[in-house]
SEFI-172981 format. One record per residue (C-alpha): residue number from 1; residue in one letter; x, y, z. Coordinates in steps of 0.1 Angstrom, whole numbers. Last residue first. Layout:
<i->NUM	aa->A	c1->X	c2->Y	c3->Z>
...
This chain:
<i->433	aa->X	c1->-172	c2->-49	c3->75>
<i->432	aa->X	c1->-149	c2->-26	c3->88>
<i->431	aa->X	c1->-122	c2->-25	c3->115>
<i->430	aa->X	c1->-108	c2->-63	c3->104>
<i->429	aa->X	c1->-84	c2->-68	c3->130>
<i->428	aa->X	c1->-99	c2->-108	c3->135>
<i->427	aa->X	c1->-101	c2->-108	c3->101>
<i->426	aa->X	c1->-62	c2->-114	c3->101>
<i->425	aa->X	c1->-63	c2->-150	c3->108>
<i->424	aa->X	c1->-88	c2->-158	c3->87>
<i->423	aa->X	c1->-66	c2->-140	c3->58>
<i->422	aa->X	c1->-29	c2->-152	c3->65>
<i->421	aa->X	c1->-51	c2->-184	c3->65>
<i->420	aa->X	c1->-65	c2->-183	c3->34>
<i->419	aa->X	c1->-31	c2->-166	c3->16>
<i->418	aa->X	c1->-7	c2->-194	c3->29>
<i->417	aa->X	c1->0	c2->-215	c3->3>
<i->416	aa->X	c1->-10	c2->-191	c3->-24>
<i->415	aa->X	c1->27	c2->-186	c3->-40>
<i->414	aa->X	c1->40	c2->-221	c3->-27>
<i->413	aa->X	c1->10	c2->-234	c3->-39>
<i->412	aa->X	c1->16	c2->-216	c3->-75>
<i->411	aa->X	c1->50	c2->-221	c3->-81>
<i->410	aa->X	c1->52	c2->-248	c3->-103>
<i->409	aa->X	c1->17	c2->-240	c3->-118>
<i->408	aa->X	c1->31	c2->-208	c3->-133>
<i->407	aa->X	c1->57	c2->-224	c3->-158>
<i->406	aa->X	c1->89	c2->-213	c3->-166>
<i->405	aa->X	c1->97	c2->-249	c3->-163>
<i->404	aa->X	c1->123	c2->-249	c3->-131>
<i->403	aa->X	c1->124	c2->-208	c3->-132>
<i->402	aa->X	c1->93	c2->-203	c3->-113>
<i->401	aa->X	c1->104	c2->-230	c3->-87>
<i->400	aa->X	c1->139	c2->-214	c3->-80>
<i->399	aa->X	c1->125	c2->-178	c3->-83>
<i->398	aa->X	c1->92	c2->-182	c3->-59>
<i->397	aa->X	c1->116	c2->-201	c3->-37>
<i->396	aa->X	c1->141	c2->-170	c3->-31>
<i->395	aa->X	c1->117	c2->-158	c3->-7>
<i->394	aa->X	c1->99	c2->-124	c3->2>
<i->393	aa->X	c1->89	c2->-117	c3->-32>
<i->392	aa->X	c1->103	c2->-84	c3->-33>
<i->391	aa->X	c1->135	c2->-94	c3->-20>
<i->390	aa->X	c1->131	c2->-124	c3->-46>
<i->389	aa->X	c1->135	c2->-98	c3->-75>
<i->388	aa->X	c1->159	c2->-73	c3->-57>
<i->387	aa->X	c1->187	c2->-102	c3->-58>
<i->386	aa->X	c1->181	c2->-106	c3->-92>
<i->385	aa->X	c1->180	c2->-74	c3->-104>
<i->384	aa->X	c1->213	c2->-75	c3->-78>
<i->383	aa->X	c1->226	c2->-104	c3->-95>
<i->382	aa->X	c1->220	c2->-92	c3->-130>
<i->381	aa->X	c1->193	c2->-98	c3->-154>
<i->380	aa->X	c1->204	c2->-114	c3->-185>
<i->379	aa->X	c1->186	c2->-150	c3->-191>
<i->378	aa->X	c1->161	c2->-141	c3->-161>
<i->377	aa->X	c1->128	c2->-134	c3->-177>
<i->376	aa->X	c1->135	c2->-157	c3->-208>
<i->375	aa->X	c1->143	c2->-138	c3->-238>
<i->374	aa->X	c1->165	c2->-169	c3->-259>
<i->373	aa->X	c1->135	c2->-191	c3->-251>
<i->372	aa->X	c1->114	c2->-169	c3->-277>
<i->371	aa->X	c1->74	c2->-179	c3->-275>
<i->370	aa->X	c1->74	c2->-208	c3->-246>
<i->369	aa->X	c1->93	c2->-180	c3->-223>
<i->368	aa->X	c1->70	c2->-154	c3->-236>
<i->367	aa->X	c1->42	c2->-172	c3->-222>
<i->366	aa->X	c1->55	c2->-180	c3->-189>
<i->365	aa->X	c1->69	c2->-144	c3->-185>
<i->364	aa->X	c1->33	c2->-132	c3->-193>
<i->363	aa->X	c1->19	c2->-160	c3->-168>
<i->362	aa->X	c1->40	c2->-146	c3->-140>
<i->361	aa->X	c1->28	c2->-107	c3->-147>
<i->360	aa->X	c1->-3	c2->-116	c3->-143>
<i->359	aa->X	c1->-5	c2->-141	c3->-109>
<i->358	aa->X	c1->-1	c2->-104	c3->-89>
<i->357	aa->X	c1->-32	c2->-92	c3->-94>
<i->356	aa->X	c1->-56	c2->-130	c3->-97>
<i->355	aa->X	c1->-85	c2->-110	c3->-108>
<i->354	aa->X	c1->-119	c2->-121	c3->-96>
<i->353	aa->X	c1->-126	c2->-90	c3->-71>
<i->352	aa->X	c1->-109	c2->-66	c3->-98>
<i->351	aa->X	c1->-131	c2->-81	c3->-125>
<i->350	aa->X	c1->-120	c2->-62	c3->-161>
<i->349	aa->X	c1->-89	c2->-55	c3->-152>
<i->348	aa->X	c1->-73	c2->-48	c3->-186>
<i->347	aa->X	c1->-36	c2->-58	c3->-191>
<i->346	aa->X	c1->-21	c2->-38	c3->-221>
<i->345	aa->X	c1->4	c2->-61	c3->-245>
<i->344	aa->X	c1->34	c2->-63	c3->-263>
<i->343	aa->X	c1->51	c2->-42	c3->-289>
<i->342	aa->X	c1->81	c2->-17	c3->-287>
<i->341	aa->X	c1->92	c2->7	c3->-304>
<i->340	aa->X	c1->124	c2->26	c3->-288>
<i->339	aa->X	c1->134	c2->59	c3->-275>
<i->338	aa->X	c1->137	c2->45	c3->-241>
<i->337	aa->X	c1->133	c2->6	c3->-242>
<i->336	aa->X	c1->129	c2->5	c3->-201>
<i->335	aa->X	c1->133	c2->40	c3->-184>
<i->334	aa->X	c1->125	c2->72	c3->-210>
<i->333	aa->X	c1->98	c2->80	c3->-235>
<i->332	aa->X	c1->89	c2->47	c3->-240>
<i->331	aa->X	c1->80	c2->41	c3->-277>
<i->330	aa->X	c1->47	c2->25	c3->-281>
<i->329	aa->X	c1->26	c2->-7	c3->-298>
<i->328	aa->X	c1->-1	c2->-26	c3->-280>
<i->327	aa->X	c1->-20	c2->-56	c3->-286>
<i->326	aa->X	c1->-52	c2->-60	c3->-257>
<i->325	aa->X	c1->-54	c2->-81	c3->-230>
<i->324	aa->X	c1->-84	c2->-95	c3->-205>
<i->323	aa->X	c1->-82	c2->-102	c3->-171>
<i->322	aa->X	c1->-110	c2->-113	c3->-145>
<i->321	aa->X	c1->-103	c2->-144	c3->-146>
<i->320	aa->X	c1->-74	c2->-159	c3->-165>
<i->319	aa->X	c1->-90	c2->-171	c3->-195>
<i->318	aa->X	c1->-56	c2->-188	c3->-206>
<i->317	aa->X	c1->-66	c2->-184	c3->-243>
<i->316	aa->X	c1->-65	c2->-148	c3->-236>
<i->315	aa->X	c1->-23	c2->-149	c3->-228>
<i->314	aa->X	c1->-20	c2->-168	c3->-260>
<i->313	aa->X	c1->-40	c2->-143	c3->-283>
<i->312	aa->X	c1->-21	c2->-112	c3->-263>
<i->311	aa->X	c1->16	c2->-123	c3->-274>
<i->310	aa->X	c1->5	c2->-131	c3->-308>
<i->309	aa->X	c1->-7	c2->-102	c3->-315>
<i->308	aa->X	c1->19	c2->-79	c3->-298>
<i->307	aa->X	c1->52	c2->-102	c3->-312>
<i->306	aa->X	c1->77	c2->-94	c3->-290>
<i->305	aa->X	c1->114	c2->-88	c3->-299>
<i->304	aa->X	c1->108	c2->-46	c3->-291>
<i->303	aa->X	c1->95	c2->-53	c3->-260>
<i->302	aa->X	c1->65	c2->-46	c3->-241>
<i->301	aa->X	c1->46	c2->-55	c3->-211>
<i->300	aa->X	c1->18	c2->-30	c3->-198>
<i->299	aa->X	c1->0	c2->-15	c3->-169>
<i->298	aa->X	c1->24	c2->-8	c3->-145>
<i->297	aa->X	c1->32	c2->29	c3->-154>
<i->296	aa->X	c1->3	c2->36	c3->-187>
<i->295	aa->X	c1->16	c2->72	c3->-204>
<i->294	aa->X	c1->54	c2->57	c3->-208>
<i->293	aa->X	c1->86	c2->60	c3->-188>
<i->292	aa->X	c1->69	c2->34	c3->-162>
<i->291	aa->X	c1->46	c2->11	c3->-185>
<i->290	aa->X	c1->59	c2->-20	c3->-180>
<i->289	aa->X	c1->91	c2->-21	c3->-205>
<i->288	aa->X	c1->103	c2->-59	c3->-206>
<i->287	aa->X	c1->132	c2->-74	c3->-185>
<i->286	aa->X	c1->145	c2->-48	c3->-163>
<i->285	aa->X	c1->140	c2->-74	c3->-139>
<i->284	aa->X	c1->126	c2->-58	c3->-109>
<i->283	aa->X	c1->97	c2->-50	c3->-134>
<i->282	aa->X	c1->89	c2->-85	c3->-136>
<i->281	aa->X	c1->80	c2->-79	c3->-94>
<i->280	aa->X	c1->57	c2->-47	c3->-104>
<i->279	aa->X	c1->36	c2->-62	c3->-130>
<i->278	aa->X	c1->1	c2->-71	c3->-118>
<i->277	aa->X	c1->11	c2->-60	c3->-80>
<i->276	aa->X	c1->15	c2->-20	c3->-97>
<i->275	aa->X	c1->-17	c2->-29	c3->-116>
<i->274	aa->X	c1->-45	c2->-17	c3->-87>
<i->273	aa->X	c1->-23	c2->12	c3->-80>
<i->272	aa->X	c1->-21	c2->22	c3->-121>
<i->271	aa->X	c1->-59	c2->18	c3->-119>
<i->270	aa->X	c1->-65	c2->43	c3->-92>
<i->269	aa->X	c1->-44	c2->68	c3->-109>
<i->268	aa->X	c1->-13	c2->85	c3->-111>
<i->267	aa->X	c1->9	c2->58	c3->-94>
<i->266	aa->X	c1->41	c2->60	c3->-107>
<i->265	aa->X	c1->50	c2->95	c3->-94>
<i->264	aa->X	c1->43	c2->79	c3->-59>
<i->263	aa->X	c1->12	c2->85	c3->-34>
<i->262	aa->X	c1->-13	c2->102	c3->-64>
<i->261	aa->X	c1->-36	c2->118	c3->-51>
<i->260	aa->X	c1->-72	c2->102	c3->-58>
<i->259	aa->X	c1->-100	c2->126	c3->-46>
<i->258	aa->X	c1->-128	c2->99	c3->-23>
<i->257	aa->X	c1->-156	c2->93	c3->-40>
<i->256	aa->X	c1->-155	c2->59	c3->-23>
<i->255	aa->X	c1->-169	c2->39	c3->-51>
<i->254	aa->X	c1->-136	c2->47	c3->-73>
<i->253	aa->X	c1->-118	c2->30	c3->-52>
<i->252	aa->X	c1->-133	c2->0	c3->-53>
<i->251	aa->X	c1->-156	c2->-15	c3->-17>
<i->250	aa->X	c1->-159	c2->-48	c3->-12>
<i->249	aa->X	c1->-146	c2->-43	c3->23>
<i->248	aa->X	c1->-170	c2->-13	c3->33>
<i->247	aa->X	c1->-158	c2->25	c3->39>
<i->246	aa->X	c1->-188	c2->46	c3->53>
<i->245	aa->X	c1->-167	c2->62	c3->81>
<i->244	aa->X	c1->-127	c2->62	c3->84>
<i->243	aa->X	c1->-111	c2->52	c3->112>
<i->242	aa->X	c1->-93	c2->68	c3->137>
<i->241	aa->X	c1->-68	c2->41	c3->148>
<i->240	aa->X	c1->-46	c2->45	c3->184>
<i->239	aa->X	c1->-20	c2->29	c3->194>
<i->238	aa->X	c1->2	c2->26	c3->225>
<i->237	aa->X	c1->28	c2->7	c3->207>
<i->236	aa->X	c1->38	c2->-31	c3->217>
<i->235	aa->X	c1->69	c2->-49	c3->225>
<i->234	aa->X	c1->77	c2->-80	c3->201>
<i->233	aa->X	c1->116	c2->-69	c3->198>
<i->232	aa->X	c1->107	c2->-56	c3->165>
<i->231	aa->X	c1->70	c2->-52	c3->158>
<i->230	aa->X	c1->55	c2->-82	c3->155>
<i->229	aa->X	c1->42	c2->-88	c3->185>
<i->228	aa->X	c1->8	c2->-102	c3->170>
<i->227	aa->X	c1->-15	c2->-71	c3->184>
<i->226	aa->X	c1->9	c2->-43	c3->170>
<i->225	aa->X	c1->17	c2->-58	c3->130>
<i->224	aa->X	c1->-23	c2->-67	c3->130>
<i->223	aa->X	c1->-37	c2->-33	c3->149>
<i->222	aa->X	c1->-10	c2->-11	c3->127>
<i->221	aa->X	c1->-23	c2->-36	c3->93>
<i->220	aa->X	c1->-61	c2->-27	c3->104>
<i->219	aa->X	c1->-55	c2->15	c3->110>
<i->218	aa->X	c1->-34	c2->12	c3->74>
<i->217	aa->X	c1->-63	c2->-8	c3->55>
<i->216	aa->X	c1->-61	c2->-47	c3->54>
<i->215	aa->X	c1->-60	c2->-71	c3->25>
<i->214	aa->X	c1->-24	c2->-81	c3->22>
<i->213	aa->X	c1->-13	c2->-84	c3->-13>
<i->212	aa->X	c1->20	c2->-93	c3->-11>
<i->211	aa->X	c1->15	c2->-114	c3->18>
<i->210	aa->X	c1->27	c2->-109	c3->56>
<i->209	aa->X	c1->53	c2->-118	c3->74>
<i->208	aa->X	c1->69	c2->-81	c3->80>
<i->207	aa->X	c1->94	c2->-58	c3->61>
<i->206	aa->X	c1->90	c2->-70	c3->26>
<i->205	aa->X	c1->101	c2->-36	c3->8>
<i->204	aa->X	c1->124	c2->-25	c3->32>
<i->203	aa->X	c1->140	c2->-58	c3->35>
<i->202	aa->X	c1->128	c2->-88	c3->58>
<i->201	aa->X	c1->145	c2->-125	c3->42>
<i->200	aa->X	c1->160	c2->-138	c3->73>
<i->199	aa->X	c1->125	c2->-152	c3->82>
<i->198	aa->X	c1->106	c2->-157	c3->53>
<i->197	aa->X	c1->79	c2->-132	c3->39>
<i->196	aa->X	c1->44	c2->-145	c3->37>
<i->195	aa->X	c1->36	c2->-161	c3->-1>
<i->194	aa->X	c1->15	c2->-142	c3->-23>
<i->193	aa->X	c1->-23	c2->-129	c3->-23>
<i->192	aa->X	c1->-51	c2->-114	c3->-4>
<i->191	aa->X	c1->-81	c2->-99	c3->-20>
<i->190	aa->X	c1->-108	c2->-88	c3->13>
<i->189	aa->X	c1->-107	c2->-55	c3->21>
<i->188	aa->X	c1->-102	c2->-39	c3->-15>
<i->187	aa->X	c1->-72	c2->-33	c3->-39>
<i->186	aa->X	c1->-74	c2->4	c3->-30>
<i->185	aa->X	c1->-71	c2->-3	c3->5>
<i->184	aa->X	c1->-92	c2->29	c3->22>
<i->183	aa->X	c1->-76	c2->50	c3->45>
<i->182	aa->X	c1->-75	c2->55	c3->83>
<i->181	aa->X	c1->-57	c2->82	c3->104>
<i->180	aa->X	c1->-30	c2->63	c3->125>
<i->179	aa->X	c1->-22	c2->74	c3->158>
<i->178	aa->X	c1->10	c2->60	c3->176>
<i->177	aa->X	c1->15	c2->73	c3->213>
<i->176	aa->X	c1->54	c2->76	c3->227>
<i->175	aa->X	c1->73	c2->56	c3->251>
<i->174	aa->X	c1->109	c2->57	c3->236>
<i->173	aa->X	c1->114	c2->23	c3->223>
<i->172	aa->X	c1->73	c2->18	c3->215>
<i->171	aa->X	c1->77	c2->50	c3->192>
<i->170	aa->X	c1->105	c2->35	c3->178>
<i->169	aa->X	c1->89	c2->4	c3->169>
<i->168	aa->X	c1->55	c2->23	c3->157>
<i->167	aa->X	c1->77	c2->40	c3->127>
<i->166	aa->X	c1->98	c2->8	c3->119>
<i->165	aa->X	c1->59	c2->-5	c3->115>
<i->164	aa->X	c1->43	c2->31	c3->94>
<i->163	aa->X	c1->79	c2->31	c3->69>
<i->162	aa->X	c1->74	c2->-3	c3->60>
<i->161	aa->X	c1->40	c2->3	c3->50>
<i->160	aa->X	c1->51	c2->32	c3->30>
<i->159	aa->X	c1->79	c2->15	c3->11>
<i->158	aa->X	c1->52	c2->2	c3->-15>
<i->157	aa->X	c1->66	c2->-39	c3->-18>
<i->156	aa->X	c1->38	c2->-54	c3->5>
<i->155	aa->X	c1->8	c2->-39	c3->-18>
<i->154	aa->X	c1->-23	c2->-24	c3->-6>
<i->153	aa->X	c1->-14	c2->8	c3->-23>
<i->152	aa->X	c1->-12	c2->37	c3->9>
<i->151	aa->X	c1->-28	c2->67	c3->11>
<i->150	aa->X	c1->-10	c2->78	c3->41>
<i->149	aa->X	c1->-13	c2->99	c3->76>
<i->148	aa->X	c1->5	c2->86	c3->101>
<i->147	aa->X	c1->5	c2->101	c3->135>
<i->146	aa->X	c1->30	c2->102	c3->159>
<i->145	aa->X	c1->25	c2->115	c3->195>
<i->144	aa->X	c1->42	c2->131	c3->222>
<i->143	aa->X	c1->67	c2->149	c3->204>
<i->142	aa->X	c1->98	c2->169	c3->212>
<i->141	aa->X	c1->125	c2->141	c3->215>
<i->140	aa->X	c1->110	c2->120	c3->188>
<i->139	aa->X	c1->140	c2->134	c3->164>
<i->138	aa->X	c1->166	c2->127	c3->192>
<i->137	aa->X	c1->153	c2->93	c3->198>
<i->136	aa->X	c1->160	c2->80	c3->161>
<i->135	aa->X	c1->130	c2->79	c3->137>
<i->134	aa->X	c1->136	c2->45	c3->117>
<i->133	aa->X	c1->144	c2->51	c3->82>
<i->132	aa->X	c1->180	c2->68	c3->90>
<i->131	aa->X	c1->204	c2->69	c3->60>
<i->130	aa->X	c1->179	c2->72	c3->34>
<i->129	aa->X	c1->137	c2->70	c3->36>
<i->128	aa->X	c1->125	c2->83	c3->68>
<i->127	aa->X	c1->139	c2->121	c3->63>
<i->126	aa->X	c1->133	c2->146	c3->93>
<i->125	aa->X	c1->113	c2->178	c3->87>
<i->124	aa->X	c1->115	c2->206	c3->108>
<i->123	aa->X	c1->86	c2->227	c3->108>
<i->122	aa->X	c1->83	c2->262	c3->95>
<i->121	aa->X	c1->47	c2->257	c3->84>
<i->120	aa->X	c1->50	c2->262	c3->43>
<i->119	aa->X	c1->84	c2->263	c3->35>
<i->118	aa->X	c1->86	c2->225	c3->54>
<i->117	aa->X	c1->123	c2->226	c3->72>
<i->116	aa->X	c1->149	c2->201	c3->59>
<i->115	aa->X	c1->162	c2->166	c3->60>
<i->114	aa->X	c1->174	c2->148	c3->29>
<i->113	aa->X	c1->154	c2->122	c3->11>
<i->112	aa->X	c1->175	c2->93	c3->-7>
<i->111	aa->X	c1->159	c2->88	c3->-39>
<i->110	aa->X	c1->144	c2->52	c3->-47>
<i->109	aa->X	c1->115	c2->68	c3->-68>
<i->108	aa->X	c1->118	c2->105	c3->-78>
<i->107	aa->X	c1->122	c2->130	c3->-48>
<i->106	aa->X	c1->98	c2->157	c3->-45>
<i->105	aa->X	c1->60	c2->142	c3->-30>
<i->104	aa->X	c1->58	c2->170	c3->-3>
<i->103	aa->X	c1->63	c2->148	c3->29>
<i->102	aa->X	c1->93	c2->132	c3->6>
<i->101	aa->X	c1->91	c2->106	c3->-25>
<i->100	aa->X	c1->97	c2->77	c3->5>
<i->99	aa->X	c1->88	c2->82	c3->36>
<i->98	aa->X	c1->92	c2->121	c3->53>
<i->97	aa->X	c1->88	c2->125	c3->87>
<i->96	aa->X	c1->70	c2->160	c3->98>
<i->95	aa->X	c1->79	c2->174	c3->136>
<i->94	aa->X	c1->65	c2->196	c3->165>
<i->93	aa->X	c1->33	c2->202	c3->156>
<i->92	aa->X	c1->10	c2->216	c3->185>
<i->91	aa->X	c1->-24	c2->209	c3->189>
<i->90	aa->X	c1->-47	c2->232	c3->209>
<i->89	aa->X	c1->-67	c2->244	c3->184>
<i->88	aa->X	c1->-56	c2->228	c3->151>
<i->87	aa->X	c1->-36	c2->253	c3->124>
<i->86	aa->X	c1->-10	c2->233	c3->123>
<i->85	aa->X	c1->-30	c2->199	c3->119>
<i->84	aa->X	c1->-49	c2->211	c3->91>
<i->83	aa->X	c1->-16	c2->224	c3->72>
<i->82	aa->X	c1->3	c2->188	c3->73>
<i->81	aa->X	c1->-33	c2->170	c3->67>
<i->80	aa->X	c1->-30	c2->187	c3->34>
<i->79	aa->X	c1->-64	c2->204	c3->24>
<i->78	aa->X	c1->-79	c2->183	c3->-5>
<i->77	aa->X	c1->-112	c2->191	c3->-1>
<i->76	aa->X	c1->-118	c2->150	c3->10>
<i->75	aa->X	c1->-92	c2->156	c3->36>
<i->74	aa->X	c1->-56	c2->152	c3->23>
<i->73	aa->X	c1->-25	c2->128	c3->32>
<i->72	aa->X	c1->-16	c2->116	c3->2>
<i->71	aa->X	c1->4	c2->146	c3->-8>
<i->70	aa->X	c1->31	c2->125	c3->19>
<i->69	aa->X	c1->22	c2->120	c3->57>
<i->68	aa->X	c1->44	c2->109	c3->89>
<i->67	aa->X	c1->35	c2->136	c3->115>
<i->66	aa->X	c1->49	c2->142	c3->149>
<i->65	aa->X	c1->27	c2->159	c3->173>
<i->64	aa->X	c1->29	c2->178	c3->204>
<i->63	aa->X	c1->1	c2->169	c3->226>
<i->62	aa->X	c1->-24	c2->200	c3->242>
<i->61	aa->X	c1->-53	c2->180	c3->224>
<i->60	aa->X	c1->-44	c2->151	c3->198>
<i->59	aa->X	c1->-71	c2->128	c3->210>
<i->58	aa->X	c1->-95	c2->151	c3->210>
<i->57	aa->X	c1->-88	c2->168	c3->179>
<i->56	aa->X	c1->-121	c2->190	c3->178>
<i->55	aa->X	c1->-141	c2->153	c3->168>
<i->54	aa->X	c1->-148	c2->166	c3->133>
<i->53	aa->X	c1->-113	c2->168	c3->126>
<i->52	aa->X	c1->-104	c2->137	c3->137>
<i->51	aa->X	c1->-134	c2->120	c3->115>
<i->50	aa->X	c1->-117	c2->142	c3->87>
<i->49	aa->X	c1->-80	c2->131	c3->91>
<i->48	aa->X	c1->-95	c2->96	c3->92>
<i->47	aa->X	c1->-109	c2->98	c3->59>
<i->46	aa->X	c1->-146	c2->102	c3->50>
<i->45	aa->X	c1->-161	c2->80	c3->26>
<i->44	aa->X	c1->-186	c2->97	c3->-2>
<i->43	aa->X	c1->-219	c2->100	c3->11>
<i->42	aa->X	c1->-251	c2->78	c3->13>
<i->41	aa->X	c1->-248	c2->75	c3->46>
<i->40	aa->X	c1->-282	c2->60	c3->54>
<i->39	aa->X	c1->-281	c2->30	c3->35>
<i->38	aa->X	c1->-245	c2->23	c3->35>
<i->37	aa->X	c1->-238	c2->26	c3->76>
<i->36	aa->X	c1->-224	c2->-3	c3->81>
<i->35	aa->X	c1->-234	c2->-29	c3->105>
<i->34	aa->X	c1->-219	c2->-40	c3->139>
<i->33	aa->X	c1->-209	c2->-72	c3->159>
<i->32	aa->X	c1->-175	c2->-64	c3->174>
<i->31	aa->X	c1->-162	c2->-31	c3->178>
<i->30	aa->X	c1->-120	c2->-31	c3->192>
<i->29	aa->X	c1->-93	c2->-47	c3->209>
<i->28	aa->X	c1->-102	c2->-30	c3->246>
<i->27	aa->X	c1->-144	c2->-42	c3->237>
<i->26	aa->X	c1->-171	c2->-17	c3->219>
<i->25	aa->X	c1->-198	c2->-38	c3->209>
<i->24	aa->X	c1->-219	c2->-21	c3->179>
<i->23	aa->X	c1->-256	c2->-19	c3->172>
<i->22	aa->X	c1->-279	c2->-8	c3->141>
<i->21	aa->X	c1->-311	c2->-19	c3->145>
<i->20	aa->X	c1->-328	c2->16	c3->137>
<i->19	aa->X	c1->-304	c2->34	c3->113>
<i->18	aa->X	c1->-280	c2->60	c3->124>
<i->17	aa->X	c1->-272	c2->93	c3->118>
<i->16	aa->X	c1->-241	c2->107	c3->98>
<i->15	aa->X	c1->-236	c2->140	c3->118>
<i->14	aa->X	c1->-200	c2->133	c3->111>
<i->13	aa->X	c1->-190	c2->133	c3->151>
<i->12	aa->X	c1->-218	c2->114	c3->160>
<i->11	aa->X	c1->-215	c2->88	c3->134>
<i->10	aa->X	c1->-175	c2->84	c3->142>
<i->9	aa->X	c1->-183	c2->83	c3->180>
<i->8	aa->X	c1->-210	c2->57	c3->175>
<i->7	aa->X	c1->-183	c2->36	c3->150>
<i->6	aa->X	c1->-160	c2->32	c3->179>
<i->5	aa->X	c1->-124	c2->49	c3->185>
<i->4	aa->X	c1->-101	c2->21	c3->183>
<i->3	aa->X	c1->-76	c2->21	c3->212>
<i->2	aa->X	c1->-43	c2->1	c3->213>
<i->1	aa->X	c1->-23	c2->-10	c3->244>
């Protein structure tokens, strides 16, 4: 069973009025048939967490709550979700579930989380990213209802996504609501790339068939994962998605207006989210330095063998759309190449509709292959760099037909094979238009 509360109810509840014309059809899977509010809600979009607000908590009223959130989860003032919901009339928090990076955002990348008790509220905090990344019966014991409040990356290999489905599994095992408080995609509604994971190959950071770049906010991917039994044994989650108003498909981050916080120590800004798919998976490799350790995380490849000019007049000849590179020359201040100059290029994205994200980093390893065959992306990484690599890929194929040339037209249909119809078929969970 899902609910999705309808675009009336979000208008009424924001004081956002209506324009003449505008009509929705509310059915049990959703609103069909209805037009954005752009020209009379000028404002900047309003999270879920606000829209619940707004409301009086309705749907959380005299329900103890769990609550999966990071920094991330903020209203447009930047008030933590964690303290708006403990001070809600008649709402009771019960529990907070840390992802990865904790509910607070400290624990470095990777870090096992421990559980604790929030200094701030007095409630017991139980770790979703270490031992335990599915919340266990005894942790849902005193709660009603999980919600998920995240500022998520659009990407398959961010934990958080993971963390939301294993989430909605056990709260289908043990009976309990699922609400999600809806957030804008950074990459946009509608740019969806990469392969879909392969059966046998789910890992925390490919836990569902779906491609790298997916498309769908939170509230759409919880609708998709519930509504296409794909959520462990196939059994469903009594969900609920508030979504957020005045958020369109097309839409950049930056046109929300919306405060970025940043969801991983990695991701400072808007544009290091919308490069983590541009560079991310040749990171696995510990093959070039991509930014992390530096002042540009994920926006950069580097070495202290390459030559920058050279590097960044072949990759422009490519006229990959959307993408233009600059020479660049820096000394890592720790990870990759620490304490080291390097050379290589910056990636600038300067069509993020047009831009093939996650093709990037594959044509920099194809160029640097054909400029010094003794650096090739694989020549010394290690089994489990190696082993990570086509985790995060979702298949071992990307790899096996990468590697047969270095070249990325080998491994293009398998990498795009199914993006279009991952995509039709998914629109029918679009929540926004």
């Amino acid at each position: 069973m899902s609910f999705l509360l309808s675009v009336a109810a979000v208008v009424a509840m924001t004081g956002c009025s209506q324009s003449s014309g505008t009509a929705e059809r509310v059915s049990e899977t959703g609103i069909e048939n209805r037009n954005t509010q752009e020209e009379v809600c000028q404002s900047v979009v309003t999270p879920g967490i606000e829209v619940l607000k707004a409301s009086g908590f309705e749907q959380l009223q005299g329900k103890r709550v769990g609550l999966i959130t990071n920094p991330t989860g903020v209203d447009n003032d930047l008030r933590s979700t964690i303290d708006i919901l403990a001070e809600a009339p008649g709402v009771k928090l019960t529990a907070l579930f840390a992802p990865e990076h904790g509910v607070r955002g400290d624990y470095v990348a990777g870090a096992s989380v421990a559980n604790s008790v929030d200094k701030k509220t007095g409630v017991p905090v139980y770790s979703l990213h270490g031992r335990t990344r599915k919340p266990t019966p005894d942790m849902l014991k005193d709660v009603d209802v999980l919600v998920y409040d995240i500022q998520d990356i659009g990407c398959r290999s961010y934990t958080f996504i993971s963390t939301m489905g294993l989430a909605m599994e056990a709260a289908a095992r043990d009976g309990k609501e699922f609400m999600v408080l809806d957030r804008p995609n950074p990459l946009g509604g509608y740019k969806v790339e990469g392969n879909i994971v392969e059966k046998g190959r789910e890992s925390f950071v490919g836990q569902y068939p779906i491609p790298y770049i997916y498309g769908l906010t939170p509230g759409e991917l919880a609708e998709y994962l519930n509504e296409e039994g794909l959520l462990g044994t196939g059994t469903k989650v009594n969900l609920t998605v508030i979504p957020m108003k005045g958020w369109r498909r097309d839409m950049t981050f930056a046109e929300t207006g919306m405060p970025w916080v940043l969801p991983s120590p990695h991701i400072p800004t808007p544009d290091a989210a919308l490069l983590y798919p541009a560079t991310g998976i040749m990171g696995e490799l510990s093959y070039v330095s991509i930014g992390v350790g530096y002042t540009l995380p994920f926006s950069i490849a580097a070495a202290p063998w390459i030559d920058a000019q050279k590097l960044t007049d072949r990759l422009n000849t490519l006229d990959i759309p959307g993408v233009e590179f600059r020479p660049i020359f820096y000394k890592p201040f720790y990870g990759q190449n620490s304490g080291t100059n390097v050379a290589g290029v910056q990636i600038y994205v300067r069509d993020e509709r047009k831009a093939p994200l996650s093709l990037i980093q594959f044509y920099i390893m194809q160029e640097l292959a054909e400029m010094y065959p003794q650096h090739k992306a694989f020549a010394s990484a290690t089994q489990a760099r190696v082993k990570m690599f086509d985790q995060v890929c979702g298949s071992a194929k990307v790899r096996q037909l990468f590697t047969k040339r270095y070249k990325v037209a080998d491994m293009l249909d398998f990498w795009n094979g199914e993006a279009d119809s991952f995509k039709q078929h998914s629109s029918k969970y679009y929540i926004y238009k």
